[in-house]
C-alpha positions in Angstrom: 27.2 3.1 7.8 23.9 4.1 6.1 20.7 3.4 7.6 18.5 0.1 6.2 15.8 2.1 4.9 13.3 -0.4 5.0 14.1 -0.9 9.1 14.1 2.8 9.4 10.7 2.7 7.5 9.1 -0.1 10.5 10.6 2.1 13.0 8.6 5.0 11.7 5.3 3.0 11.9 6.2 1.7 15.5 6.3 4.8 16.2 2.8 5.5 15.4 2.0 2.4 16.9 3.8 4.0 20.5 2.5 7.2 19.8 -1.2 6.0 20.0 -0.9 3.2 23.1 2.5 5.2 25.3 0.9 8.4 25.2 -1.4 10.5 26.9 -3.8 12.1 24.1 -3.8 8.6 22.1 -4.9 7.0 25.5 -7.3 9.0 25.3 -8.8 8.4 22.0 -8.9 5.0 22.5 -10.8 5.6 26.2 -13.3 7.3 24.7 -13.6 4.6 21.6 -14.0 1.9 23.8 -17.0 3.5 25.5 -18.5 4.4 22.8 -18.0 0.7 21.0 -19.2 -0.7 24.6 -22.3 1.2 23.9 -22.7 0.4 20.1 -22.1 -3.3 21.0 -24.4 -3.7 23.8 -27.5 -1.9 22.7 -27.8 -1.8 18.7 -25.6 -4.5 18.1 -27.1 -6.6 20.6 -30.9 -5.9 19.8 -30.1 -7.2 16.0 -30.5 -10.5 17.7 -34.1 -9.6 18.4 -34.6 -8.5 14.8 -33.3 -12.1 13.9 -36.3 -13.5 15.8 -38.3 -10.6 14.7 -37.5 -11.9 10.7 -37.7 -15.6 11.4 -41.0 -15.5 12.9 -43.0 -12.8 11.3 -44.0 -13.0 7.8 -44.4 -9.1 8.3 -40.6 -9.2 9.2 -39.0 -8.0 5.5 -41.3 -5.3 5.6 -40.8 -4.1 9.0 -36.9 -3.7 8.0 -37.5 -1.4 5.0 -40.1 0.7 6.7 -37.0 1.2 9.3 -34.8 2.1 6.0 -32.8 -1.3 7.2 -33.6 -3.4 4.4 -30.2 -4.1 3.8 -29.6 -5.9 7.3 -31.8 -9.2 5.4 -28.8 -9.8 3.0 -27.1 -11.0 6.2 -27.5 -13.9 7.7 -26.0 -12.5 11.3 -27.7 -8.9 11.6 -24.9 -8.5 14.4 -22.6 -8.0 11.4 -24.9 -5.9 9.7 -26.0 -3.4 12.1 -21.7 -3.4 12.8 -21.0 -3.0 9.2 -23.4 0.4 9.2 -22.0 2.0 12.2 -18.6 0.9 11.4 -18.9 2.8 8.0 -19.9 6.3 9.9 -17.8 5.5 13.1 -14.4 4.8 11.4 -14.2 7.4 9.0 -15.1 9.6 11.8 -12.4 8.3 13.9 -9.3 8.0 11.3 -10.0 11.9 10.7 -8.8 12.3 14.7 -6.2 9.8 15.4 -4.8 10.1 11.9 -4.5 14.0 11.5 -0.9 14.4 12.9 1.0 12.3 11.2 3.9 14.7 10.6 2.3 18.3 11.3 3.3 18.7 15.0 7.1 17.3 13.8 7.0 20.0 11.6 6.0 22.1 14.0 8.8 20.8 16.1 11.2 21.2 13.7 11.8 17.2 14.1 10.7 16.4 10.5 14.7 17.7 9.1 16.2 15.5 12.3 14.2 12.5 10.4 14.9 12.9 7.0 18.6 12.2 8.2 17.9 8.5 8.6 14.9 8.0 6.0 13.9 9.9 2.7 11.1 12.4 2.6 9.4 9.5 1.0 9.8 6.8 3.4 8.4 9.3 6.3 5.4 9.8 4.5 4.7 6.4 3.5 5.9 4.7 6.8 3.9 7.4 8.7 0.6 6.6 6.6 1.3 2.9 7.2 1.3 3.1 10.6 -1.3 4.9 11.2 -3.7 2.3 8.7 -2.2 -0.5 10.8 -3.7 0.9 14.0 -6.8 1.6 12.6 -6.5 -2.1 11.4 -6.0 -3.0 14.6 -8.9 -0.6 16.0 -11.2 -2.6 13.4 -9.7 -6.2 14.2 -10.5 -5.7 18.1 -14.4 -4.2 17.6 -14.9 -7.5 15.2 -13.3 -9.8 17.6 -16.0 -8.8 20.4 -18.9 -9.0 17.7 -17.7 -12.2 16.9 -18.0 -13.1 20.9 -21.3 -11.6 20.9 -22.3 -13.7 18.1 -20.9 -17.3 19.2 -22.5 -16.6 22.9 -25.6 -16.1 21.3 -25.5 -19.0 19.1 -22.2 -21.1 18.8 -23.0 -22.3 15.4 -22.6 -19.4 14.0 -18.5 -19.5 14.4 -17.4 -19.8 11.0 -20.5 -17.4 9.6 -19.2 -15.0 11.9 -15.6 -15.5 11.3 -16.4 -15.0 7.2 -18.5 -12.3 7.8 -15.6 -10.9 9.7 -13.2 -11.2 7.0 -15.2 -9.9 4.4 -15.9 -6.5 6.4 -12.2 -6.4 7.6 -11.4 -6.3 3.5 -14.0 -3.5 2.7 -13.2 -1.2 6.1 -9.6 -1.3 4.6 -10.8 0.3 1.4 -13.0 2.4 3.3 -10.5 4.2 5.0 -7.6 4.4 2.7 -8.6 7.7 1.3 -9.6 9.5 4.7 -5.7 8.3 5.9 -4.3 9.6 2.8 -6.2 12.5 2.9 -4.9 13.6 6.4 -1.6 12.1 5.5 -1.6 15.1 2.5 -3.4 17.5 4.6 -0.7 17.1 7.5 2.5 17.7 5.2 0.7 20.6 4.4 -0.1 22.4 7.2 2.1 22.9 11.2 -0.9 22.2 13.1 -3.5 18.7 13.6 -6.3 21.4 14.4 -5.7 23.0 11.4 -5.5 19.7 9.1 -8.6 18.4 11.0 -10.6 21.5 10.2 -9.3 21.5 6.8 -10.6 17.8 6.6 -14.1 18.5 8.0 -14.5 21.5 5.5 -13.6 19.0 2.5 -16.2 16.5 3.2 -18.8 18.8 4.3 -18.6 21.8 2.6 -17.2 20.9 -0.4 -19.9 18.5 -0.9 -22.3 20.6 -0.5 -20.7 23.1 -3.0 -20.8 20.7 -5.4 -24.5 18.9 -5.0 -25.0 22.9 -5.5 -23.5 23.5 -8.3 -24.2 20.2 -10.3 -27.8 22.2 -10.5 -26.5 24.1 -13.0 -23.3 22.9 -14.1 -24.6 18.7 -14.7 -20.5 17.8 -15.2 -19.5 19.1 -12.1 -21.3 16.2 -10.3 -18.5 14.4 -11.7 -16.4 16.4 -8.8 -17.7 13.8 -5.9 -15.4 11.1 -6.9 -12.6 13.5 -5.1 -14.2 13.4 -1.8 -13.1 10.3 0.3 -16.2 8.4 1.7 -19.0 9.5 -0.9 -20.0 5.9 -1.8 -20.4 5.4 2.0 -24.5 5.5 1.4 -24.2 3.0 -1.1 -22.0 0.8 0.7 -24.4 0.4 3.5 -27.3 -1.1 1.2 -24.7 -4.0 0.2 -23.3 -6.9 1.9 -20.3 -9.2 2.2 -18.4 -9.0 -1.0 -20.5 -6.9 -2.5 -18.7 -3.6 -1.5 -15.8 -4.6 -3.7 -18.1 -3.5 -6.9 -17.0 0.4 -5.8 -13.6 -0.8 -4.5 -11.7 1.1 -7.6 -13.3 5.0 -6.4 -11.4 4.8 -2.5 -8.1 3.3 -4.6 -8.5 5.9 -7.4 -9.2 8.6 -4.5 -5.8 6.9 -2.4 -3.9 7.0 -5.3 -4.5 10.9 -6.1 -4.3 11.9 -2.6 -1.1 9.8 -1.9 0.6 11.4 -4.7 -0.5 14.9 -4.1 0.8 14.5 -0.4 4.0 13.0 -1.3 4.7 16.3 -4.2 4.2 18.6 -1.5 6.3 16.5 1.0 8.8 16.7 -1.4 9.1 20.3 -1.7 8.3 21.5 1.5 10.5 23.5 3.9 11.5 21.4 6.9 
């Protein structure tokens, strides 16, 4: 009987669902996640509450944000959010690159990846694989908001549905944040037998490669154009906006999915299992 490929496509993504919470290394991301969100909640989360006080009762207040280069925390009207939308914009990317890098390298490695293809096209692995590992970082973002949120509401309880919107608006925008960085490791892990290898490769694409090109644009002007190609490089301009207003440069990380999906799946396509 042949194999529902859409059920064989949800057993994939459970898989990197188990893979993350059954095992011991993804235990171990999300240890060391927690601490570190414990720490980001309880200490510059939690002081934005001050700056609250610090803006309602200081005419001085608007100033005293920009000369901290925070200017952009006054287009929210719960700073909690604000402060967790810049971190969240550095920490996320940061952590898809680890707990995303081996989603099929060390089965290729294996030699599991041929054993797969039996019950799901090359296609369906990719794309199942990818999926689940956005709907844990989902997951990852939906947990960190929920104890803002509790932050918020035992600080002031009226703020409920402001922090709930607030919420849903930075759940939206973290999604398009992270699509490219996931496709990018999803491409970079068909390609290469090892998650060292493919995080390396990753780190040398948004840091070197940048730099290349902010070199370069010098004396070649077009080849600024290049940027669009790395995944996050509207990250700086994301942090001066709020709410909706992210969705403005929503088209580069689906333009930069797009590509990066596609280049992943051609080489998925013709690579030896």
């Amino acid at each position: 009987m042949t194999p529902n490929p859409f059920n064989s496509f949800l057993l994939i993504c459970q898989f990197e669902l188990n893979r993350l919470f059954s095992t011991r290394k993804g235990l171990l991301y999300l240890i060391t996640f927690s601490v570190v969100w414990c720490f980001i909640l309880f200490y510059p989360i939690r002081i934005a509450s001050d700056l609250l006080a610090l803006k309602q009762n200081s005419s001085s207040g608007g100033f005293f944000f920009e000369y901290l280069g925070l200017g952009s925390l006054m287009n929210w009207k719960i700073p909690e959010f604000g402060v967790y939308w810049r971190f969240s914009l550095f920490l996320f990317p940061m952590l898809s690159i680890i707990i995303t890098s081996d989603q099929t390298s060390s089965d290729r490695e294996r030699g599991t990846l041929r054993f797969l293809t039996i019950r799901i096209s090359r296609n369906g692995l990719f794309f199942g694989r990818f999926t689940g590992a956005m709907f844990i970082q989902i997951l990852l973002i939906f947990a960190t908001l929920l104890t803002t949120i509790g932050l918020t509401i035992y600080r002031d309880s009226s703020l409920f549905y402001d922090a709930f919107y607030s919420s849903l608006t930075i759940i939206v925008n973290l999604i398009l944040v992270l699509l490219p960085f996931t496709a990018m490791m999803a491409a970079l892990s068909v390609s290469v037998k090892s998650v060292r290898t493919s995080t390396t490769w990753a780190v040398l694409i948004l840091v070197f490669l940048a730099g290349i090109i902010a070199a370069l644009s010098s004396y070649i002007p077009s080849i600024i154009y290049l940027k669009f190609l790395i995944p996050g490089y509207q990250i700086s301009e994301l942090a001066k906006l709020s709410l909706w207003q992210p969705l403005q440069l929503a088209y580069i990380p689906l333009l930069q999915s797009f590509v990066l999906l596609t280049i992943g799946c051609w080489i998925m396509s013709r690579q030896n299992l």
